[in-house]
LUMNUNU-247995 format. One record per residue: residue in one letter; residue number from 1; x negated, y, z of N, C-alpha, C in turn. Coordinates in Angstrom, 2 decimals. Layout:
residues N
[atom "A"; NUM; [X; Y; Z]; [X; Y; Z]; [X; Y; Z]];
...
***
This chain:
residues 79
[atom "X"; 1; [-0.84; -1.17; 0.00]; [0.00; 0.00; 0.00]; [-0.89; 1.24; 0.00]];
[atom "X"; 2; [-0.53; 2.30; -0.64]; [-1.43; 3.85; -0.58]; [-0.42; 4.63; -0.84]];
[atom "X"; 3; [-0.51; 4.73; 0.65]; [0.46; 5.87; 1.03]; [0.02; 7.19; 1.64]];
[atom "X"; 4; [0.05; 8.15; 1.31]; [-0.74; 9.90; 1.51]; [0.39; 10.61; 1.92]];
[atom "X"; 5; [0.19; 11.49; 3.33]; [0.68; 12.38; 3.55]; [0.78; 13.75; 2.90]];
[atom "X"; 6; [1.54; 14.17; 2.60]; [1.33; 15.71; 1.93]; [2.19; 16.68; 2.98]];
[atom "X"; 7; [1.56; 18.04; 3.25]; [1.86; 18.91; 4.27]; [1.99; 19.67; 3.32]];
[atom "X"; 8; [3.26; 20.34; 3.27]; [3.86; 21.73; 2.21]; [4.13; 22.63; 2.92]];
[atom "X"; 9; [4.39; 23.86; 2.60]; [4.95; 24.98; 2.93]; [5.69; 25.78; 1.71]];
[atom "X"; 10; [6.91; 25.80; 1.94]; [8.13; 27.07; 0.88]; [8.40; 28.03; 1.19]];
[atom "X"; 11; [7.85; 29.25; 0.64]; [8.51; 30.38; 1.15]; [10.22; 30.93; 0.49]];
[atom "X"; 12; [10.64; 31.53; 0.99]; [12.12; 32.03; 0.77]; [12.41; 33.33; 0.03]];
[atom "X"; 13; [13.03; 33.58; -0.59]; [13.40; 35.14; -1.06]; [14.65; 35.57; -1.10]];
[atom "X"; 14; [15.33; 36.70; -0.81]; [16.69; 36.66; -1.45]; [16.08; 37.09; -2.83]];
[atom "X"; 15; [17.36; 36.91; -3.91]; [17.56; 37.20; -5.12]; [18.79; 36.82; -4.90]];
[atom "X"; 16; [19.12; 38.61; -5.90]; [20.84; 38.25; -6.30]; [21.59; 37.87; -5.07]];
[atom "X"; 17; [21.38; 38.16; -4.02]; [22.14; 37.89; -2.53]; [22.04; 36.40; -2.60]];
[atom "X"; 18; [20.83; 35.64; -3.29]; [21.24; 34.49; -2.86]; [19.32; 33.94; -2.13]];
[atom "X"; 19; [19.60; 33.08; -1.57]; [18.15; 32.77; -0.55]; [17.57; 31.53; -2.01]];
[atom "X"; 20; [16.23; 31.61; -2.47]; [15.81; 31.13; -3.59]; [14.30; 30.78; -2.67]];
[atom "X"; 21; [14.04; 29.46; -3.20]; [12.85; 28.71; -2.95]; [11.42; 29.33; -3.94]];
[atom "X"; 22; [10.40; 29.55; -2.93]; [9.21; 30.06; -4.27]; [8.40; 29.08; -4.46]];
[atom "X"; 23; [7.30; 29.40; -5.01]; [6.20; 28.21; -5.44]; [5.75; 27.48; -3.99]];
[atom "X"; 24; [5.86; 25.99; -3.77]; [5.36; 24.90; -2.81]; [3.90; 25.29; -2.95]];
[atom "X"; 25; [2.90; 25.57; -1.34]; [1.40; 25.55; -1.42]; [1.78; 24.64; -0.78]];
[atom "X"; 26; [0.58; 23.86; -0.66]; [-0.37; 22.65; 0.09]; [-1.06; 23.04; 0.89]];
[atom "X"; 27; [-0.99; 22.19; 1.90]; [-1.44; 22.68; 3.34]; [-3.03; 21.20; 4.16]];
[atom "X"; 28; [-3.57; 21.46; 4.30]; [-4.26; 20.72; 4.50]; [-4.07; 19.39; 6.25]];
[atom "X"; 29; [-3.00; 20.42; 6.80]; [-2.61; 19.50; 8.10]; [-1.46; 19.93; 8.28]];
[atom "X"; 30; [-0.57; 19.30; 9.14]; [0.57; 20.17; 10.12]; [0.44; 21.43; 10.91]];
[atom "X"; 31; [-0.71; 21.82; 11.82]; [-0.71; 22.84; 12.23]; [-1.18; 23.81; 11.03]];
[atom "X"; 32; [-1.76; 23.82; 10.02]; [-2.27; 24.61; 8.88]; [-1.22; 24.81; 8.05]];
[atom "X"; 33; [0.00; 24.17; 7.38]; [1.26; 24.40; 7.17]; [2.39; 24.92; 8.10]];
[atom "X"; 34; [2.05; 24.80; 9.43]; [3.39; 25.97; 9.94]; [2.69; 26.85; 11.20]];
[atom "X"; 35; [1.50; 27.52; 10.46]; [0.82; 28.64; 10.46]; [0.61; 29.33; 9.29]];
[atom "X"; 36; [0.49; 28.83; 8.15]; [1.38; 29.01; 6.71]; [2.32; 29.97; 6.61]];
[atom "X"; 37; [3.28; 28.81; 7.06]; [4.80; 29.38; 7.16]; [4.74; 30.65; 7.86]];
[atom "X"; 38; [5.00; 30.43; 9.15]; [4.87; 31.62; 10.13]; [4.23; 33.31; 9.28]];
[atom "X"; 39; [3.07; 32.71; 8.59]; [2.28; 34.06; 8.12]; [3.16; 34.50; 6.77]];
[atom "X"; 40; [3.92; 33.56; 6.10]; [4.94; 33.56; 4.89]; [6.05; 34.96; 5.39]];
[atom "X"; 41; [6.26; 34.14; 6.13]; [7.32; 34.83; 6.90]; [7.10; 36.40; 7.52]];
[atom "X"; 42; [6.34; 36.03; 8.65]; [6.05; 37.46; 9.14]; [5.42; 38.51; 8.65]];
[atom "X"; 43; [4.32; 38.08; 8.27]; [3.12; 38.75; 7.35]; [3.42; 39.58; 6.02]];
[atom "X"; 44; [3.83; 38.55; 5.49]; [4.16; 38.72; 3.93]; [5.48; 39.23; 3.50]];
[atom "X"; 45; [6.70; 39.09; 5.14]; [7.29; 40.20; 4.23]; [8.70; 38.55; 3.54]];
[atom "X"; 46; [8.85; 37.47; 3.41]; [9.73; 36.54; 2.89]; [10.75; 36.76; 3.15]];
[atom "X"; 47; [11.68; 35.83; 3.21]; [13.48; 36.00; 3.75]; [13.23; 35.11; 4.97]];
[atom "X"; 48; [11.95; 34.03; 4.60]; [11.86; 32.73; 5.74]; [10.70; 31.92; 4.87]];
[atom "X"; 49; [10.62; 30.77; 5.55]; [10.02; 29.80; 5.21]; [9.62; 28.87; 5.67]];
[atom "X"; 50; [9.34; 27.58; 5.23]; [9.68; 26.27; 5.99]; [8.37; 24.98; 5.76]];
[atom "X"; 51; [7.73; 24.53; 7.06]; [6.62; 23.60; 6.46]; [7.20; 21.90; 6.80]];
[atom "X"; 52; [6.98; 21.66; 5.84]; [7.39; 19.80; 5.72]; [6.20; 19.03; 5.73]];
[atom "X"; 53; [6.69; 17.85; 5.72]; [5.63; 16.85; 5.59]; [6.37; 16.00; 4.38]];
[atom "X"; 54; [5.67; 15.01; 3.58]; [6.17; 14.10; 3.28]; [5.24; 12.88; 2.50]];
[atom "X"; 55; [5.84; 12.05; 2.81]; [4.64; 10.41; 2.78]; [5.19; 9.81; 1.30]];
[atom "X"; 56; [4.12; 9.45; 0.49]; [4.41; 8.69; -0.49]; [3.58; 7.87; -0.77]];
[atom "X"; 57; [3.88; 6.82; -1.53]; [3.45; 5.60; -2.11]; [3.52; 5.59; -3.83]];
[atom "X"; 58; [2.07; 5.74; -3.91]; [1.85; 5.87; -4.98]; [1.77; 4.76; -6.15]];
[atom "X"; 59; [1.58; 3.56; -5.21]; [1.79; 2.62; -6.06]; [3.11; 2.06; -6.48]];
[atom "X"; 60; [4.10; 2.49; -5.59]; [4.93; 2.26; -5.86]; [6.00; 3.88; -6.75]];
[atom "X"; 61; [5.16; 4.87; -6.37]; [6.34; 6.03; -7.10]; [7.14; 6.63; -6.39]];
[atom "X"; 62; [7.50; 5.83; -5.09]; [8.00; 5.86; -4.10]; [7.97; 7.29; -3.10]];
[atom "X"; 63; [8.79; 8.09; -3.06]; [8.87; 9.29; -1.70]; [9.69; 9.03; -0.78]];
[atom "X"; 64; [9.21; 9.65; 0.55]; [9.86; 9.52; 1.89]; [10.85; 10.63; 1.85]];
[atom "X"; 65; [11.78; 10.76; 2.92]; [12.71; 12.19; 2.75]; [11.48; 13.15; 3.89]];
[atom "X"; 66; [11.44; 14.16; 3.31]; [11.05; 15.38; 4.01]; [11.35; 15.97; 5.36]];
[atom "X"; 67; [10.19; 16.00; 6.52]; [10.33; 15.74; 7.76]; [9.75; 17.43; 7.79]];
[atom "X"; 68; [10.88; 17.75; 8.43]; [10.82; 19.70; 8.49]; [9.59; 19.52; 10.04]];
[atom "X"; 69; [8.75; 20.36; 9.82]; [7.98; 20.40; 10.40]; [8.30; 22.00; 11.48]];
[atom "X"; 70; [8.53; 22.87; 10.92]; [8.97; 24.04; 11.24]; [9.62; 24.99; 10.43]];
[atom "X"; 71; [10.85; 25.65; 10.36]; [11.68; 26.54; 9.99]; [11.65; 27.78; 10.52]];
[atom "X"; 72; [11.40; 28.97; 9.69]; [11.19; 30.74; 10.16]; [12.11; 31.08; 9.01]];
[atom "X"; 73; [12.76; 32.13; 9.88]; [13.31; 33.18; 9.08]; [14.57; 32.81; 8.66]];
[atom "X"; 74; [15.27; 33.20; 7.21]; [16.38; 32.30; 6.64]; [15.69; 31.87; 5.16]];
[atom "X"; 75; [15.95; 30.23; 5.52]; [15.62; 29.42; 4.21]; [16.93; 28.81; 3.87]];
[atom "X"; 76; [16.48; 28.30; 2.97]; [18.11; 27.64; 1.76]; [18.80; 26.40; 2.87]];
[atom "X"; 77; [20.06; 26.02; 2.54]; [20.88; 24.92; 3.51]; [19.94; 23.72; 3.07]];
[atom "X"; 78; [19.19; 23.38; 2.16]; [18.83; 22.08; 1.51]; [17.65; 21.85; 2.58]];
[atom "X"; 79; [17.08; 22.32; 3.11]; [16.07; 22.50; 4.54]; [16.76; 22.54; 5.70]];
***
């Protein structure tokens, strides 16, 4: 089995009164993705933003569902 963790972070925007997902970075750990976030959020000014984890198997193609690591601000209902 080869299975790899991946640590994301999404930042948020409104557009058009509606809350819109921006480009996914890669985060090198959990605490480095929702210190990410946090800086998405506060720093930069976002609507919100949200760091996940998620495990896949590459030999198989295979993804896990997305384990919210931390939520700031307002992000989309799909988080």
């Amino acid at each position: 089995m080869s299975e790899i963790t991946l640590f994301m972070v999404v930042p948020f925007d409104y557009v058009g009164g509606d809350i819109v997902a921006g480009e996914p970075v890669r985060c090198r750990n959990p605490a480095d993705a929702i210190q990410r976030a946090q800086g998405l959020w506060k720093t930069f000014g976002h609507a919100g933003a949200v760091a996940f984890s998620r495990t896949s198997d590459f030999e198989t193609g295979t993804f896990d569902d997305k384990k919210i690591l931390r939520r700031f601000g307002h992000v989309s209902s799909e988080y």
